[in-house]
C-alpha positions as MATLAB code, in Angstrom:
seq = 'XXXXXXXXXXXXXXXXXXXXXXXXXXXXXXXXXXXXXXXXXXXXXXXXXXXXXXXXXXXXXXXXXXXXXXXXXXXXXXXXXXXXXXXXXXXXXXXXXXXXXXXXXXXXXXXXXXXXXXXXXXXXXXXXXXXXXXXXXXXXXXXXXXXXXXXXXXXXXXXXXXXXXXXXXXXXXXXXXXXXXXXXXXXXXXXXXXXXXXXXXXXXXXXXXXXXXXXXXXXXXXXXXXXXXXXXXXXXXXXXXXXXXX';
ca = [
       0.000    0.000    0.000;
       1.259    3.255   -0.816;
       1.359    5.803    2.126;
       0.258    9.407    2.307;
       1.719    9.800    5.558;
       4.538    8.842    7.714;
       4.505    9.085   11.479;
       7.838    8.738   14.033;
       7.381    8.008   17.367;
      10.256    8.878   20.084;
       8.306    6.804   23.086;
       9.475    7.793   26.528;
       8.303    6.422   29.984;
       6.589    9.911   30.857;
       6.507   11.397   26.840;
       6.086   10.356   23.532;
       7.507   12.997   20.735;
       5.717   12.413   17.599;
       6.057   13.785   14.096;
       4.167   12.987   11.151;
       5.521   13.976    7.278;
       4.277   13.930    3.562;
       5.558   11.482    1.307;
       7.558   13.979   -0.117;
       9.233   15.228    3.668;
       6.999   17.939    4.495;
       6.775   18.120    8.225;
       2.479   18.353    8.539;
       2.410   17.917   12.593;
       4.844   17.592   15.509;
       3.883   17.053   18.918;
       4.895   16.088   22.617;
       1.928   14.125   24.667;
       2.095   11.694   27.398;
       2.923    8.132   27.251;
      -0.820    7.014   27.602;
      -2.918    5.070   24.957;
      -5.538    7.548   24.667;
      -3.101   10.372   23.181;
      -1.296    7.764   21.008;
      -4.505    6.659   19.623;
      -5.706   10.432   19.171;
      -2.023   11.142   17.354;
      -2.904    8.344   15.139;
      -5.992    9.683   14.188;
      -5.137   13.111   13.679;
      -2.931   12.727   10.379;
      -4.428   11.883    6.837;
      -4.360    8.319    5.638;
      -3.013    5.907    4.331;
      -0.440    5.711    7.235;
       2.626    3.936    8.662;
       4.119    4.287   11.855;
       7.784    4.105   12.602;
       9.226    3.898   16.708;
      12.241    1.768   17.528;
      12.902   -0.714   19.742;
      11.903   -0.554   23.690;
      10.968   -1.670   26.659;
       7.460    0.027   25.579;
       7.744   -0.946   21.851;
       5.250   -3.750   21.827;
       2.979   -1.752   23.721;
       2.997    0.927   21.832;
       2.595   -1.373   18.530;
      -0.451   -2.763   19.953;
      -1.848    0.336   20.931;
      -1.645    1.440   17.143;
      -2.242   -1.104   15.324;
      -5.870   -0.867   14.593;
      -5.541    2.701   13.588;
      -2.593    2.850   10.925;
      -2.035    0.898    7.423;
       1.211   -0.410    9.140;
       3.512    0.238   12.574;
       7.414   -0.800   12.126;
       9.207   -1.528   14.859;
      13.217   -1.064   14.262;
      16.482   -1.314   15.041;
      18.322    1.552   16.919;
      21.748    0.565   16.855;
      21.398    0.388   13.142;
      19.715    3.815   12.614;
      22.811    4.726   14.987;
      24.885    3.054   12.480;
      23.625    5.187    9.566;
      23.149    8.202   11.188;
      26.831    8.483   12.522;
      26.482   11.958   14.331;
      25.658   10.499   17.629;
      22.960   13.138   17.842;
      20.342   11.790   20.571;
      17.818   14.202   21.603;
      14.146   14.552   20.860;
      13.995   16.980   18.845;
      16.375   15.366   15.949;
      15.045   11.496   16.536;
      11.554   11.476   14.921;
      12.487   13.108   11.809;
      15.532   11.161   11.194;
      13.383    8.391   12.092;
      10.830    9.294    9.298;
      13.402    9.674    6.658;
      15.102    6.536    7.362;
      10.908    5.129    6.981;
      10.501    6.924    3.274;
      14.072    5.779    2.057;
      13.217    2.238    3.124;
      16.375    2.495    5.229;
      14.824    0.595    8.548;
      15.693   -3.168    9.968;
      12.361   -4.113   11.475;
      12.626   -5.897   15.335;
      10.203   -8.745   14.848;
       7.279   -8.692   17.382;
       4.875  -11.340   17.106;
       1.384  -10.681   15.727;
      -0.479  -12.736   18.529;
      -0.551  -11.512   21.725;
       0.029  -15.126   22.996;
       2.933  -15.693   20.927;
       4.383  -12.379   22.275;
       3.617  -13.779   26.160;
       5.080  -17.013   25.470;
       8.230  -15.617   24.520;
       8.388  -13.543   27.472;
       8.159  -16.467   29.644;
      11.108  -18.346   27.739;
      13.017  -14.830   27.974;
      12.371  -14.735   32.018;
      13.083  -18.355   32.701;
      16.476  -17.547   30.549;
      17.164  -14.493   32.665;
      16.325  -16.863   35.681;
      19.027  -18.879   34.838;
      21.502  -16.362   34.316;
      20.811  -15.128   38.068;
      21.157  -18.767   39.311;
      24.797  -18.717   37.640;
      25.905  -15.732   38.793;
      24.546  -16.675   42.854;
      26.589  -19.796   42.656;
      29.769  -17.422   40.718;
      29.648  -15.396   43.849;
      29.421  -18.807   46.085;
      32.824  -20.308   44.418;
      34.391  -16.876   44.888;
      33.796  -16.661   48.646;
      35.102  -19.704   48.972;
      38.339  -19.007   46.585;
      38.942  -15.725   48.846;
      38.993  -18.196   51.315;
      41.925  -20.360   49.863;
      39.355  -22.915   50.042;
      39.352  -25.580   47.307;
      36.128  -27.272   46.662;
      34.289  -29.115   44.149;
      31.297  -27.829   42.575;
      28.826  -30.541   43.614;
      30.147  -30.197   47.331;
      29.660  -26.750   47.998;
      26.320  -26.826   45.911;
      24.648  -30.071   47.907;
      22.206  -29.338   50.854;
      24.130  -31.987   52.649;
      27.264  -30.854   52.446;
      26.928  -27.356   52.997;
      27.749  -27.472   56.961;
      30.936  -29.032   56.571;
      32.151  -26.328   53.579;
      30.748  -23.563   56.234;
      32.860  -24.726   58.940;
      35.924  -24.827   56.994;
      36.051  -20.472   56.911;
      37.363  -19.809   60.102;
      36.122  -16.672   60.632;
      31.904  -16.005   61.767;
      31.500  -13.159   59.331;
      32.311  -15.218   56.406;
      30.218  -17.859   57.610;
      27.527  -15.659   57.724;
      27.947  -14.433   54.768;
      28.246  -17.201   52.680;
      25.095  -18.693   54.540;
      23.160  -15.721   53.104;
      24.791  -16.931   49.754;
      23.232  -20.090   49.796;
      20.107  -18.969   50.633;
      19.961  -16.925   47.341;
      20.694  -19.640   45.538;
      17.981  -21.872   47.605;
      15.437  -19.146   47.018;
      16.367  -18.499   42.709;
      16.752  -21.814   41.928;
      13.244  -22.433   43.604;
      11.997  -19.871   41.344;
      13.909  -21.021   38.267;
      12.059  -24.360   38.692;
       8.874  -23.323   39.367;
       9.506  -21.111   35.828;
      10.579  -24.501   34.057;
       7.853  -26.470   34.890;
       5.725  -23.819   33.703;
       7.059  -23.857   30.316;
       7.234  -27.485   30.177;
       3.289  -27.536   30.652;
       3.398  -24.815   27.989;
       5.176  -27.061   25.404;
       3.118  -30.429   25.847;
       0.274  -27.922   25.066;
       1.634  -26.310   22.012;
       0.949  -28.131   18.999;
       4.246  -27.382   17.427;
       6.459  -27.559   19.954;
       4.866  -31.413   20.978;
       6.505  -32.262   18.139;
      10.177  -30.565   18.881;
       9.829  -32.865   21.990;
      10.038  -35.974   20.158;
      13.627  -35.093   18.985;
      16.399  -36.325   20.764;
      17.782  -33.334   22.419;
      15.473  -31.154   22.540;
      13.340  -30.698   25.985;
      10.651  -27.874   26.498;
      12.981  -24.722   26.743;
      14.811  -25.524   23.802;
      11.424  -26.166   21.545;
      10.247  -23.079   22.747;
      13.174  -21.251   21.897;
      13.079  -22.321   18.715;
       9.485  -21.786   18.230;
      10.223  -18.070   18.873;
      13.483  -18.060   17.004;
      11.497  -19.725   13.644;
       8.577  -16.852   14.289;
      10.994  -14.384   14.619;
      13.001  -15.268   11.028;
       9.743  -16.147    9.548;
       7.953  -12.748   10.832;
      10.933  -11.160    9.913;
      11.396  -12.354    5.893;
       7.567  -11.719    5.253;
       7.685   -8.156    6.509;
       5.460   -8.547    9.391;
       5.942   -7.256   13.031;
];
């Protein structure tokens, strides 16, 4: 579809700056309004159609999508290192950002971020994103465990500082009660994210057995519920991504 307008969005926490130009780069509207769906969706409205709507990637970029979608011909969700690439200038501010933005949209210059159409495909990768993140925090609890005991000129294997039932005997080794206590606390963030982490996994795993698609990833040696999720999302994501949709 050919567009008659084309709308930036800089999207903020508080403030969203928003300009809207001709085809042929004539600035018709420019405007700073709160970060709340009703002024998005009145934005949206206010410019001449056919639209599309450019804003790059976020924390509040699928939001945002959502909240326009219905309204505009098409929203595009990009890349901001790239635009950073091609820009070079390192000029950041609000005022610049939407119309660079815009003229990056009319020269077909823009690497779209894939967001999933469904709002359940969009959840379900969240959920394989925070169990991953999960992970990474159960890593970096048991990092800090091994180091307290290193500082200690302790030297341990990972399975015996780790067990339950060894962990008395590995505490009794530091000689001194504030280490003790410290590392005591250690363990107990571990105890309390790896709770978490497999409370998250089971989760997913009832989420996979569900999904007809990922059932089948199941059946292949190797691949258990996190993995066939992740590559559900990956193979949306590539797939999204080569057919133009966000």
């Amino acid at each position: 579809m050919k567009l008659r307008t084309y709308c930036a969005l800089d999207v903020h926490h508080s403030h969203t700056t928003f300009e809207a130009q001709t085809a042929r780069g004539m600035v018709i509207c420019r405007r700073d309004v709160p970060t709340e769906r009703g002024y998005l969706v009145d934005l949206a409205r206010s410019v001449p159609g056919p639209k599309g709507v450019v804003l790059e990637e976020s924390s509040m970029a699928d939001w945002a999508m959502r909240v326009l979608q219905p309204y505009v011909a098409e929203v595009i969700v990009c890349d901001p290192r790239r635009n950073h690439l091609i820009t070079k200038d390192g000029d950041k501010t609000d005022e610049v950002d939407p119309g660079k933005l815009n003229e990056l949209y009319r020269l077909g210059a823009l690497r779209p971020v894939h967001h999933p159409v469904r709002q359940s495909m969009a959840d379900l990768r969240a959920w394989v994103w925070v169990y991953l993140d999960q992970v990474k925090l159960v890593t970096a609890a048991k990092n800090k465990l091994k180091a307290t005991f290193r500082a200690a000129g302790l030297q341990y294997s990972e399975g015996g500082i780790y067990h339950p039932g060894q962990r008395e005997k590995w505490l009794r080794k530091l000689r001194r009660a504030t280490v003790r206590d410290r590392v005591a606390e250690l363990y107990g963030n571990v105890d309390e994210l790896t709770i978490r982490r497999d409370r998250m996994h089971e989760r997913l795993t009832r989420i996979a057995r569900r999904h007809p698609v990922t059932k089948r990833f199941l059946d292949i040696p190797g691949y258990g519920p996190v993995r066939s999720l992740t590559f559900l999302n990956s193979y949306s994501r590539s797939r999204g991504a080569k057919m133009g949709k966000v």
